[in-house]
TIVO-2410 file (N, C-alpha, C; in nm, 3 decimals):
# residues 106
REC num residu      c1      c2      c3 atome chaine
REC   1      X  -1.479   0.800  -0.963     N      A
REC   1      X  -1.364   0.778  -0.876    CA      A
REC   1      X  -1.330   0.908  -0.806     C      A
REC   2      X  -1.306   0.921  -0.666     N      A
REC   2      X  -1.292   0.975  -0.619    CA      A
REC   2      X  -1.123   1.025  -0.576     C      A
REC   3      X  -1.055   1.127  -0.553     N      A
REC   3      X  -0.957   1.131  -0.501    CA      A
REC   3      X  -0.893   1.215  -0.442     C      A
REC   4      X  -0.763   1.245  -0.321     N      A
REC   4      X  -0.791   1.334  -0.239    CA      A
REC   4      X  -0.601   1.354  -0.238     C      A
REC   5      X  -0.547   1.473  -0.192     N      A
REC   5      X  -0.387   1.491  -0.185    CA      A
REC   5      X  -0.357   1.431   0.014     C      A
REC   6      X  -0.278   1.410   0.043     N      A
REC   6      X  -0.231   1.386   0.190    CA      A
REC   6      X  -0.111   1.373   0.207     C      A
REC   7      X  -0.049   1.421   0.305     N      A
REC   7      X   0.097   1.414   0.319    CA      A
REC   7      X   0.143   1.267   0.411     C      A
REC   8      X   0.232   1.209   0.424     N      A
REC   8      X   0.262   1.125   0.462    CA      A
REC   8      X   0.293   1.119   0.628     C      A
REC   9      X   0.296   1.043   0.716     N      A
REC   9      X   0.327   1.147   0.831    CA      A
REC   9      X   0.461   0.998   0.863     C      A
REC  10      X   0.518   1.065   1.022     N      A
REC  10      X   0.602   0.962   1.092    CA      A
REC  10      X   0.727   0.943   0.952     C      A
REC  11      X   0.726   1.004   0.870     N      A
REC  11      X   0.903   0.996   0.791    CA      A
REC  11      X   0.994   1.027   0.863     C      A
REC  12      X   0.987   1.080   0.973     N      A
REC  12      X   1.162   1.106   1.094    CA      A
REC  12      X   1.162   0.992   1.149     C      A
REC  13      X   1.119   0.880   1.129     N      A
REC  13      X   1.128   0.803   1.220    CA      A
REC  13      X   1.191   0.655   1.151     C      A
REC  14      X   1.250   0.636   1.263     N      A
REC  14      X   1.284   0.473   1.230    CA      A
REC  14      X   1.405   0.433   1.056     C      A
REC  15      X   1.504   0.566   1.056     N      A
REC  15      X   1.573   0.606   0.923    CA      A
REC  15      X   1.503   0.590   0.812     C      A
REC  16      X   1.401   0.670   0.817     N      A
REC  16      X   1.303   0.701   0.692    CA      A
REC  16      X   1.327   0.817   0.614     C      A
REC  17      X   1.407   0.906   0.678     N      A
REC  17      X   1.459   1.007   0.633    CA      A
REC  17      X   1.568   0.961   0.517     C      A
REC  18      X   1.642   0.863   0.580     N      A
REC  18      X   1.780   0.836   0.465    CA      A
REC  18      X   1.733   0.702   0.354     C      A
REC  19      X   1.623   0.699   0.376     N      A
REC  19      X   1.584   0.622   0.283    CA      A
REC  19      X   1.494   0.730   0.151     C      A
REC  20      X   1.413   0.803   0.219     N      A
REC  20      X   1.345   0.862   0.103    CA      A
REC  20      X   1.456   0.947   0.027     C      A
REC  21      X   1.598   1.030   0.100     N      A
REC  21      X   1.673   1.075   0.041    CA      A
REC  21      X   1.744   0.984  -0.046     C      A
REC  22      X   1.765   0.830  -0.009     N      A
REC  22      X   1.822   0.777  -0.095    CA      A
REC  22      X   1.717   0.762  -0.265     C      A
REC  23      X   1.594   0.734  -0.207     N      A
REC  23      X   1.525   0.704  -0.332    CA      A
REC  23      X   1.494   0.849  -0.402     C      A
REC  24      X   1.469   0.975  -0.349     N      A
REC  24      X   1.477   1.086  -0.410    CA      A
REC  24      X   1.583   1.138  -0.523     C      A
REC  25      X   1.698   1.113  -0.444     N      A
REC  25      X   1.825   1.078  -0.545    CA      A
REC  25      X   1.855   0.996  -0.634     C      A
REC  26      X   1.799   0.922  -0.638     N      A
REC  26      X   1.817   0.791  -0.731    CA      A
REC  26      X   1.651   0.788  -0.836     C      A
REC  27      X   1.607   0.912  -0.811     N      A
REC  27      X   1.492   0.964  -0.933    CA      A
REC  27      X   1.370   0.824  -0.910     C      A
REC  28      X   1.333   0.779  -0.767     N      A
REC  28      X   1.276   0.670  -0.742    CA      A
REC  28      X   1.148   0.699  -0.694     C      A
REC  29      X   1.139   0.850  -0.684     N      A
REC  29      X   1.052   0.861  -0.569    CA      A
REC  29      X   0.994   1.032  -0.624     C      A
REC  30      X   0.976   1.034  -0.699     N      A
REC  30      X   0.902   1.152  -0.802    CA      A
REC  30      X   0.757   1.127  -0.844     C      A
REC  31      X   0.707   1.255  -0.874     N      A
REC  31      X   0.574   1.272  -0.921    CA      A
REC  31      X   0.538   1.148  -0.998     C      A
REC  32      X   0.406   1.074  -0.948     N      A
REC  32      X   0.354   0.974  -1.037    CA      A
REC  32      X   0.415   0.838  -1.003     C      A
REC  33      X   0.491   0.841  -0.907     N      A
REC  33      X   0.561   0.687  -0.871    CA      A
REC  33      X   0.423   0.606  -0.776     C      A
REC  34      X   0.449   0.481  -0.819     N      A
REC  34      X   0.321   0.409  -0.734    CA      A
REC  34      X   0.404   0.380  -0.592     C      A
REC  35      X   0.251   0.400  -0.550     N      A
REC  35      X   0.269   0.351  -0.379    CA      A
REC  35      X   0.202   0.261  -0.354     C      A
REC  36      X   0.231   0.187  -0.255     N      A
REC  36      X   0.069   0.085  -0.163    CA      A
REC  36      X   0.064   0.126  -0.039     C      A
REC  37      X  -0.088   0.119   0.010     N      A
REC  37      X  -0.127   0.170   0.132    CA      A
REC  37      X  -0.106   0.004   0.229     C      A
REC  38      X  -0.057  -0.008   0.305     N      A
REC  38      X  -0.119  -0.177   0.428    CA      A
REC  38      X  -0.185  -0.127   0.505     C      A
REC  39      X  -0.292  -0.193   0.526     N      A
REC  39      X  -0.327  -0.176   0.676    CA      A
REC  39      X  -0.262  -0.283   0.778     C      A
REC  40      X  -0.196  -0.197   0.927     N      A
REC  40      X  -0.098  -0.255   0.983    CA      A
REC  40      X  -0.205  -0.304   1.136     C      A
REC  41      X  -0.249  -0.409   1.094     N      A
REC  41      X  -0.327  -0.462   1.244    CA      A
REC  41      X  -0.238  -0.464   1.345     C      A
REC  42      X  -0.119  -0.489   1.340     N      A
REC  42      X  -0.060  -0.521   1.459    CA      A
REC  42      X  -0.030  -0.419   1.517     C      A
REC  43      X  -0.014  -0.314   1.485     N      A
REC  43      X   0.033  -0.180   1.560    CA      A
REC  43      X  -0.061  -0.142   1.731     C      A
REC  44      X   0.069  -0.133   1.793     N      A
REC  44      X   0.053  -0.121   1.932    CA      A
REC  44      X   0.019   0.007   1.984     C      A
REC  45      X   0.032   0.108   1.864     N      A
REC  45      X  -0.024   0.292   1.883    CA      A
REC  45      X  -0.170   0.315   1.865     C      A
REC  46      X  -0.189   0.227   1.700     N      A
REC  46      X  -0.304   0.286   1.643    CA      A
REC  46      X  -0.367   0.165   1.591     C      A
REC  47      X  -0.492   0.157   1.623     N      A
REC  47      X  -0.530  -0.008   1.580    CA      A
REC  47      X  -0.594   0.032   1.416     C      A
REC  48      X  -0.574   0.121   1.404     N      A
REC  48      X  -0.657   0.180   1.211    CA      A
REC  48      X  -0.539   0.247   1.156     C      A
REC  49      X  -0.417   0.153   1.200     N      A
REC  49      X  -0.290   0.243   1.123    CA      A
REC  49      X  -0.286   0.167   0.986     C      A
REC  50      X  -0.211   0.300   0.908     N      A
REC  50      X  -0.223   0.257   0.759    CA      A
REC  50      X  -0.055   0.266   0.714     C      A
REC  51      X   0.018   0.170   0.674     N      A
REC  51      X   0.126   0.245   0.654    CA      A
REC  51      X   0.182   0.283   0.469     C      A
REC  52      X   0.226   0.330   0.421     N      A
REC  52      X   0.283   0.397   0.292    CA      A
REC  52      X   0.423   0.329   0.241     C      A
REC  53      X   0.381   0.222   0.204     N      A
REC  53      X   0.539   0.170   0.126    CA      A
REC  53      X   0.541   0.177  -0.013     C      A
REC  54      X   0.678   0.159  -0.039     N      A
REC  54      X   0.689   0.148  -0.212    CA      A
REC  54      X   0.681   0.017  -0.232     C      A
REC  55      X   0.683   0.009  -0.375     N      A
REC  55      X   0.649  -0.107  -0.477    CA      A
REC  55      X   0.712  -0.242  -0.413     C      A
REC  56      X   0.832  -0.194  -0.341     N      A
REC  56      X   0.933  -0.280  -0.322    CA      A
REC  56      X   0.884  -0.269  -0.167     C      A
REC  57      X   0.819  -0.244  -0.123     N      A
REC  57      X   0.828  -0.290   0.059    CA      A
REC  57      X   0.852  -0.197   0.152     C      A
REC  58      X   0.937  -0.101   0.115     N      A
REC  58      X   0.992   0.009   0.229    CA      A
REC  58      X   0.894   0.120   0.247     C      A
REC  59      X   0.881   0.119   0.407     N      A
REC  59      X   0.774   0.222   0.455    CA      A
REC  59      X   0.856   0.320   0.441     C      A
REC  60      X   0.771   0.429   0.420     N      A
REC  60      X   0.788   0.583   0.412    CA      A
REC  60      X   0.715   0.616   0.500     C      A
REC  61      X   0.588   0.565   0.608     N      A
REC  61      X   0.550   0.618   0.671    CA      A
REC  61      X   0.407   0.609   0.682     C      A
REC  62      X   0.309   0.684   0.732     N      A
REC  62      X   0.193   0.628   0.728    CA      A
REC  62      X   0.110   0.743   0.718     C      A
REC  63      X   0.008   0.699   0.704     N      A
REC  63      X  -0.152   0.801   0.650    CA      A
REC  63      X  -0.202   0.866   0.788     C      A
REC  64      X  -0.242   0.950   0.830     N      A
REC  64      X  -0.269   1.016   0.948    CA      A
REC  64      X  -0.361   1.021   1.044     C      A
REC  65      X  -0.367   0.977   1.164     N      A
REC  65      X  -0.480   0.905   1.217    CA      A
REC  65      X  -0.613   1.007   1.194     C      A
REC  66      X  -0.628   1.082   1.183     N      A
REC  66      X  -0.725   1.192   1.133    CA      A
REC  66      X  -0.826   1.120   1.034     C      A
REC  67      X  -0.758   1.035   0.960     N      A
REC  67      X  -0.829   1.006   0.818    CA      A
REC  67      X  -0.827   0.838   0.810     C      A
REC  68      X  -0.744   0.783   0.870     N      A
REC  68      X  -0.700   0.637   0.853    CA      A
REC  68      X  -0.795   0.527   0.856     C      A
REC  69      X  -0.895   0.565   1.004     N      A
REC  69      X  -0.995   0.487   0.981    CA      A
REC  69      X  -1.069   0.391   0.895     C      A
REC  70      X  -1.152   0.456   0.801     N      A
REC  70      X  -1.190   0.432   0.737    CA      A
REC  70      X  -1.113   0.377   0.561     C      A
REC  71      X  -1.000   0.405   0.581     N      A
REC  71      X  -0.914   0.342   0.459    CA      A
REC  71      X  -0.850   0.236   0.506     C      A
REC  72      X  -0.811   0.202   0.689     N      A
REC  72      X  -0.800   0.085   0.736    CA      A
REC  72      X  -0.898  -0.014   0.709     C      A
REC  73      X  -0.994   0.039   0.762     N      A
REC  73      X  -1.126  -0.057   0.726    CA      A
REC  73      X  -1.131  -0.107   0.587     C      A
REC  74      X  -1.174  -0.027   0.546     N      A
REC  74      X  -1.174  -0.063   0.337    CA      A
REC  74      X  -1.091  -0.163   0.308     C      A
REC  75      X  -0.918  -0.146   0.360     N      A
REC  75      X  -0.871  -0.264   0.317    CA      A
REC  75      X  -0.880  -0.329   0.380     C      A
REC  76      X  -0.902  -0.334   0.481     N      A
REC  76      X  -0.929  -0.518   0.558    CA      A
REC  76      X  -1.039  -0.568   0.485     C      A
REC  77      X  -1.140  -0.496   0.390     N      A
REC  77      X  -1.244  -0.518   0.342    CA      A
REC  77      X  -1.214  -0.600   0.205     C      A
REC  78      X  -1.100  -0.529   0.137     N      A
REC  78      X  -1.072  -0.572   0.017    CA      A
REC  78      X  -1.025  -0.485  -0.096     C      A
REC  79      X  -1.107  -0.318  -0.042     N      A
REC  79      X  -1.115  -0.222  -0.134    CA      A
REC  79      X  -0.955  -0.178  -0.183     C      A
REC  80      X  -0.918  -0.143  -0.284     N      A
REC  80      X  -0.848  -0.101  -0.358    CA      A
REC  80      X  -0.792   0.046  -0.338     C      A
REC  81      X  -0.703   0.069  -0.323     N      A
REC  81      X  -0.620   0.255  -0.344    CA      A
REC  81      X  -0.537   0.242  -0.446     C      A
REC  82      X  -0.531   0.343  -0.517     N      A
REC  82      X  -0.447   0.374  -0.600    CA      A
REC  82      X  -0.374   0.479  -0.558     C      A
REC  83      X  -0.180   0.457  -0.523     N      A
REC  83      X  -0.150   0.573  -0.439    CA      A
REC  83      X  -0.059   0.594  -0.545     C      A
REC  84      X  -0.007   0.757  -0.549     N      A
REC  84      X   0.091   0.775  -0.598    CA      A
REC  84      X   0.177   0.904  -0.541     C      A
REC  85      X   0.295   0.961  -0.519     N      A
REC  85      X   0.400   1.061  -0.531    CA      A
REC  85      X   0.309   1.173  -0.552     C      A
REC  86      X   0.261   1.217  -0.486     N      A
REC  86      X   0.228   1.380  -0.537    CA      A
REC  86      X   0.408   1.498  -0.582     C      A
REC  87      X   0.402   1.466  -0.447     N      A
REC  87      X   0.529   1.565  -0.477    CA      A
REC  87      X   0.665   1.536  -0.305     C      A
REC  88      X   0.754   1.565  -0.345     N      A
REC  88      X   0.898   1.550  -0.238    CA      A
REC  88      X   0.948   1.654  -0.176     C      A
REC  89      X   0.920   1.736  -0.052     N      A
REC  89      X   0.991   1.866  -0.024    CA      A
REC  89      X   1.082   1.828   0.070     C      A
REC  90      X   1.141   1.958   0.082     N      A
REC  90      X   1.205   1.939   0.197    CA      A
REC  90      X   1.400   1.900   0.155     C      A
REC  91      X   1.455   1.835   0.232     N      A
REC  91      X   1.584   1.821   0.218    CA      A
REC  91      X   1.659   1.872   0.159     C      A
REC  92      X   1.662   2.013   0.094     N      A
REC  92      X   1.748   2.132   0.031    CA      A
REC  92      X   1.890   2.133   0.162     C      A
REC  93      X   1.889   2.091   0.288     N      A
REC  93      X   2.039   2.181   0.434    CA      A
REC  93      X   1.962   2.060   0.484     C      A
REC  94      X   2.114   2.060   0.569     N      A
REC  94      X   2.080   1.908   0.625    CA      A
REC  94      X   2.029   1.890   0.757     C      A
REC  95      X   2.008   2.024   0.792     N      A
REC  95      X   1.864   2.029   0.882    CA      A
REC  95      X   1.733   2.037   0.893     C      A
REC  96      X   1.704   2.027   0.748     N      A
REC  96      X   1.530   2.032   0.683    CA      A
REC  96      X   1.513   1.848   0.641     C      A
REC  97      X   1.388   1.835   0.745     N      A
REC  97      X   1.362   1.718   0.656    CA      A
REC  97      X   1.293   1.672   0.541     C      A
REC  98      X   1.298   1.603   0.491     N      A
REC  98      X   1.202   1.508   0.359    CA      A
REC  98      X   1.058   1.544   0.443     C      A
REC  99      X   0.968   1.585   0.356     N      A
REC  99      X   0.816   1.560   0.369    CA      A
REC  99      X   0.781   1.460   0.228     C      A
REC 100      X   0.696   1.378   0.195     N      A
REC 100      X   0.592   1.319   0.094    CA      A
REC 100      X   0.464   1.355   0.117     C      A
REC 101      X   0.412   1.411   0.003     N      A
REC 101      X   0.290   1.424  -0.049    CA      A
REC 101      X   0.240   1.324  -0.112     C      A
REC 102      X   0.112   1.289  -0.113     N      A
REC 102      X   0.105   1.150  -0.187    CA      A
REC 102      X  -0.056   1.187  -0.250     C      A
REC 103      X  -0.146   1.151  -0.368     N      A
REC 103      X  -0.226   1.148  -0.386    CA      A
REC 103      X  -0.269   0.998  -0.427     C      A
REC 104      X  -0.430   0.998  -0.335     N      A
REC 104      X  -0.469   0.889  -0.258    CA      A
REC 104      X  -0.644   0.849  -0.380     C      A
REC 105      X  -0.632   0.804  -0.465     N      A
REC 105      X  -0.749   0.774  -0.517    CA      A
REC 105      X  -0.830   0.618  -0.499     C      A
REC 106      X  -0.984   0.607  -0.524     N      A
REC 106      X  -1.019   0.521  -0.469    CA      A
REC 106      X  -1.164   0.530  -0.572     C      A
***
């Protein structure tokens, strides 16, 4: 099994910010929490967009077109990720935003 670290991208967007602060605070969203990757066919930007939600549904954001490709593909295929929380920076002044780290195994 293979596996790789990646940061999450597009969290300023669309109040993703006050959501990961809400789940950060509420100890939801820490080292080792599961994630799921979708692949989002319908997207009108990126046709190999991947997006990053929790257990429960809410995007945090998505995987980076740099790399997406081919993990779009996979799951339209069937293949399996195992995502989880690497780590949460960011939001110390309320002009720094939330970043997610996420480690992406397969």
């Amino acid at each position: 099994m293979g596996s790789f670290y990646t940061k999450i991208v597009g969290v300023t967007f669309e109040n993703r910010q006050r959501l990961i602060s809400r789940l950060n605070r509420n100890n939801k969203l820490t080292p080792g929490t599961p994630l799921t990757l979708v692949a989002e066919i319908d997207n009108a930007y990126d046709k190999y967009a991947v997006k990053v939600v929790t257990m429960d549904g809410e995007q945090l954001g998505y995987i980076s077109k740099e790399i997406n490709q081919d993990i779009h593909n996979n799951l339209i295929r069937g293949h399996k990720y195992y995502v989880t929380v690497g780590s949460v920076s960011g939001g110390q002044s309320e002009d720094q935003n939330y970043g997610v780290n996420i480690k992406v195994e397969y």
